[in-house]
C-alpha positions in Angstrom: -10.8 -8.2 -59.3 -8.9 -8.6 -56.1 -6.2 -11.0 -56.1 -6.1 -12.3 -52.4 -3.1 -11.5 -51.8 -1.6 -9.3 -48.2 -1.4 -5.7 -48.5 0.4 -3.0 -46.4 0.3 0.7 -47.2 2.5 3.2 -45.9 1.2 7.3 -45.9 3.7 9.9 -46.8 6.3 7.0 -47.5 8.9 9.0 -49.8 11.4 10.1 -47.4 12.4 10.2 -43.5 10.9 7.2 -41.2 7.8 6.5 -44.0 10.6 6.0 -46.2 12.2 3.4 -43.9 9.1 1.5 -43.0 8.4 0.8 -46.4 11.9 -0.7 -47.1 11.5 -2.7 -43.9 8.2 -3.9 -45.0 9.5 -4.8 -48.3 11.8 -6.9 -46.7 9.9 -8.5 -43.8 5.9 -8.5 -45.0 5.1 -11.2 -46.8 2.9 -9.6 -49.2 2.6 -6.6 -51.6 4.0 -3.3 -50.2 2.4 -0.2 -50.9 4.5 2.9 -50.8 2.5 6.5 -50.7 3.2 9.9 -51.6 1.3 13.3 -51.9 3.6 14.4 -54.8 3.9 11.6 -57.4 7.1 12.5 -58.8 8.6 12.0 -55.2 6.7 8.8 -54.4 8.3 7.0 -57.5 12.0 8.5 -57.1 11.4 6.7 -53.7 9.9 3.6 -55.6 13.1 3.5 -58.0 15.2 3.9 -54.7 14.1 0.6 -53.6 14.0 -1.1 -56.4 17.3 -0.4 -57.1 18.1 -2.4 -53.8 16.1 -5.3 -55.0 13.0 -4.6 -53.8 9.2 -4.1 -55.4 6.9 -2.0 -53.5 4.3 -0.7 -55.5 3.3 3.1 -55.5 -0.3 4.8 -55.3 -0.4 8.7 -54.8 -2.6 9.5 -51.7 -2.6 13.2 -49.7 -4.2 13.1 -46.8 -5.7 16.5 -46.7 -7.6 15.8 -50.2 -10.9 13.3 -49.3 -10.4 12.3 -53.3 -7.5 11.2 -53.3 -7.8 8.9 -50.1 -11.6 7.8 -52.0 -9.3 6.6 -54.9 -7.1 5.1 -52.8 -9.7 3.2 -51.3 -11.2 1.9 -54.0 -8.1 0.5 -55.4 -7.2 -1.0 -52.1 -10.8 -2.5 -52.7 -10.3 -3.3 -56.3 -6.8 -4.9 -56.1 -6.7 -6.5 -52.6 -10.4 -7.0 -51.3 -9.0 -4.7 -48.1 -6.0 -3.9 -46.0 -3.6 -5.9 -43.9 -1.5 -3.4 -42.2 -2.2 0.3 -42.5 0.5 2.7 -40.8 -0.5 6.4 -41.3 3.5 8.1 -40.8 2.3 11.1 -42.8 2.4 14.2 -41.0 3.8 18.0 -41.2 5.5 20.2 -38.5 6.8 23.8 -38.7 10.9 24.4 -37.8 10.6 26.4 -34.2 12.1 29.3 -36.3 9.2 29.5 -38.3 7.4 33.4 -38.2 4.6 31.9 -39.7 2.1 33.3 -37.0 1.2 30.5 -34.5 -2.7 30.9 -35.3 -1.8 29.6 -39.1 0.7 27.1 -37.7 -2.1 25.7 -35.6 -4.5 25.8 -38.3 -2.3 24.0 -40.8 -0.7 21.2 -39.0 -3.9 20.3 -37.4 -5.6 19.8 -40.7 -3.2 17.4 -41.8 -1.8 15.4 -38.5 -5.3 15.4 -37.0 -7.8 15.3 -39.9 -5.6 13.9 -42.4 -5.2 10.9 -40.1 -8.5 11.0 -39.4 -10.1 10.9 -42.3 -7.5 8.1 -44.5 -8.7 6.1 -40.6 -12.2 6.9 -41.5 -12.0 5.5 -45.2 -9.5 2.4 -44.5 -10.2 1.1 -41.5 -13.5 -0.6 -42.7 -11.4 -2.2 -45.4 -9.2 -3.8 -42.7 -9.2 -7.3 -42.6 -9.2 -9.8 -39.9 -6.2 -9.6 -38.2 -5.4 -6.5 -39.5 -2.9 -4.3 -37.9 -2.9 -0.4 -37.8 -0.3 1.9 -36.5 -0.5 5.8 -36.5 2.6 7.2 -36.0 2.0 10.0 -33.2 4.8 11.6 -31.5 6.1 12.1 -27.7 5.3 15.4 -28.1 2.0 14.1 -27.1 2.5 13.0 -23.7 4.5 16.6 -23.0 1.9 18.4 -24.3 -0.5 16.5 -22.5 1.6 16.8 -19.4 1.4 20.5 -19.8 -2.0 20.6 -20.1 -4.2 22.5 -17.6 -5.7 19.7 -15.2 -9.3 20.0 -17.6 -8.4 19.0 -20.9 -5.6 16.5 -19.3 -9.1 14.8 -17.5 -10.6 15.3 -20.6 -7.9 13.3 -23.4 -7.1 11.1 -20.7 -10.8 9.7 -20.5 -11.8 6.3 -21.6 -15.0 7.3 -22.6 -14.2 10.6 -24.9 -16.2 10.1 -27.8 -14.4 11.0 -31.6 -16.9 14.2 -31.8 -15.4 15.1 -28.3 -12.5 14.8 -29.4 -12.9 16.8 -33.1 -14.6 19.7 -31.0 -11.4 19.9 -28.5 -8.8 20.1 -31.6 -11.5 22.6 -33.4 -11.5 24.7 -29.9 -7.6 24.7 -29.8 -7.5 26.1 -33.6 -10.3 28.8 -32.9 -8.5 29.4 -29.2 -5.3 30.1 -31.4 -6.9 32.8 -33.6 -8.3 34.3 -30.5 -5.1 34.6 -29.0 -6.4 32.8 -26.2 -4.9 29.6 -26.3 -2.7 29.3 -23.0 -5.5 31.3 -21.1 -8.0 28.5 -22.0 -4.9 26.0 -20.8 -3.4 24.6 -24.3 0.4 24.4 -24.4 2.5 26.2 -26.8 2.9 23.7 -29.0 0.9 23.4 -32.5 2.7 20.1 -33.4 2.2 18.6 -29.9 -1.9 19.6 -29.6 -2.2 17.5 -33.1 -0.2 14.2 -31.7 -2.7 14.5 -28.5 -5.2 14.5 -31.3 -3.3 11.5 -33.1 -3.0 9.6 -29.7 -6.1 10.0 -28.4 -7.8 9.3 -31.5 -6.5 5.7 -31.4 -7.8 5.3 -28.3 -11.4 5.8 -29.1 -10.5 3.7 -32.5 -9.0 0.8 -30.9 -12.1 0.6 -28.5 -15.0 1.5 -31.5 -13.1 -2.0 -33.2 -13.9 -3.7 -29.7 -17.1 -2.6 -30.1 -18.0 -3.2 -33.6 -15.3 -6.5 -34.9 -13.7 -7.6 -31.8 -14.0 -11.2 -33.1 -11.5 -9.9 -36.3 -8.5 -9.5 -33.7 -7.8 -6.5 -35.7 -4.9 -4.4 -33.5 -4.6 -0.5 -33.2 -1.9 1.5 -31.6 -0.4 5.0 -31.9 3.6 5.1 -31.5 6.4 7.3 -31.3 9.2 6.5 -34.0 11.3 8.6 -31.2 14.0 11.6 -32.3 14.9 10.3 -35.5 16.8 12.5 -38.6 14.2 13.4 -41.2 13.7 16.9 -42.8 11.4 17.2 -40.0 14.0 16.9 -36.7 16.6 17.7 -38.6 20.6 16.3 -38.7 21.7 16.3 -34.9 18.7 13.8 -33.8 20.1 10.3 -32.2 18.1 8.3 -34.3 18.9 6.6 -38.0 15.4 6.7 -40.0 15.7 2.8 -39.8 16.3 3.2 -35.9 12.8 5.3 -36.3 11.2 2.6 -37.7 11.5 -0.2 -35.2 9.1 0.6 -33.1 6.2 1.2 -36.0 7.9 -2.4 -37.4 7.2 -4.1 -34.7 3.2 -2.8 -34.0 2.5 -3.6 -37.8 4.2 -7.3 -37.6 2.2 -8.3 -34.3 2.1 -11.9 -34.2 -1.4 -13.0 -36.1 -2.4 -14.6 -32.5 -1.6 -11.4 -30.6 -3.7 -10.2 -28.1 -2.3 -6.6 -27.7 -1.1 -4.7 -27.6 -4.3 -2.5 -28.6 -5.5 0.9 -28.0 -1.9 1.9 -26.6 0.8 4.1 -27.3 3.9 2.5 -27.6 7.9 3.9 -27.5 10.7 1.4 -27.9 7.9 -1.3 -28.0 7.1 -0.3 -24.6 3.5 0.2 -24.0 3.6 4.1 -22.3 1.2 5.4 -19.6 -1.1 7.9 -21.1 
């Protein structure tokens, strides 16, 4: 029985910016706060964490590379709340540059959870987002570099307005296979792994933010994609600029759009600036 009260969810919400969010929320949303983990035992250490500063975010165990558990999730969310208020998808992996892991399995790996992970809790959630709804997948400005270094094709081709999701699916597939080919920079990808998959992150809430125009533009739902900026998590590491809080401004602020907000929608945002793709 859902109790009608606002929800907001937070993937891979244990540590580093996720970790943040979810305090902020706890603090600002006025509604129930739901705090996400792949490993459980992590997720309610993070739980206990805030609770321990006063706060009471609840915790569900979701990882996004496992259809199941999202499905569970979903039907809780469903169960619980009748649907989802603010949905920010933070969770997301990323190999040190020292890494000898050979690139090919780099690619392979990250892409399956930034890109499909994403993809796939978006694919489950967003029809339980209610009017008014906000969603915010956390990409990266590694993005727009990779982007930028691009060959002039696949720059046309993520920059389109009209790329359709299996376009887009059969472009992070090529990159993967172009990888194991050893083929990759001849076919014009960049050398990054972690980059390709933010493109995928970006672009992909693109095509979402315009399928909601389609499909429920009267619910004034709002998505955006958004760098948290150099922030540091186990991820950057220690000598980034950014405090974890500092990293969560900018998703804060895309998740606590005004109700009567117009945009923005379909962007990607750094420092709350909307940023030319």
């Amino acid at each position: 029985m859902s109790s009608g009260r606002r929800v907001a969810l937070v993937t891979g919400a244990n540590k580093g910016v996720g970790f943040a969010i979810a305090r902020d929320l706890c603090r600002r949303f006025s509604g129930d706060v739901v705090l996400t983990a792949r490993d459980e035992s992590r997720g309610q250490a993070a739980v206990q964490q805030l609770q321990a500063e006063g706060l009471s975010p609840r915790f569900h165990q979701l990882d996004i590379t496992d259809l199941q558990s999202i499905r569970t999730l979903r039907d809780f969310l469903k169960k619980e709340y009748g649907g989802l208020d603010v949905l920010i998808n933070n969770a997301g992996i990323a190999f040190k540059t020292w890494d000898t892991t050979p690139f090919h399995v780099q690619a392979e790996v990250t892409m399956k959870t930034n890109f499909y992970g994403t993809r796939d809790v978006c694919a489950e959630l967003l029809p339980l987002m209610k009017p008014q709804g906000r969603v915010v997948n956390v990409s990266s400005m590694e993005s727009l570099r990779a982007l930028r270094t691009c060959s002039p094709e696949l720059q046309q081709k993520f920059r389109s307005e009209t790329i359709t999701e299996e376009e887009l699916v059969g472009l992070m597939n090529k990159f993967v296979e172009d990888t194991k080919n050893g083929v990759h920079k001849k076919e014009g990808w960049p050398n990054t792994a972690y980059g390709v998959t933010k493109i995928g992150v970006t672009v992909l809430s693109r095509i979402q933010a315009r399928k909601l125009n389609e499909q429920r533009k009267a619910d004034k739902i709002l998505l955006n994609a958004c760098c948290p900026g150099w922030v540091r998590t186990d991820m950057a590491g220690p000598t980034a600029p950014k405090s974890p809080e500092e990293g969560a401004e900018t998703p804060m602020y895309l998740a606590l759009l005004p109700l009567d907000a117009e945009g923005p929608h379909g962007q990607f945002v750094m420092e709350k600036k909307v940023e030319p793709w």
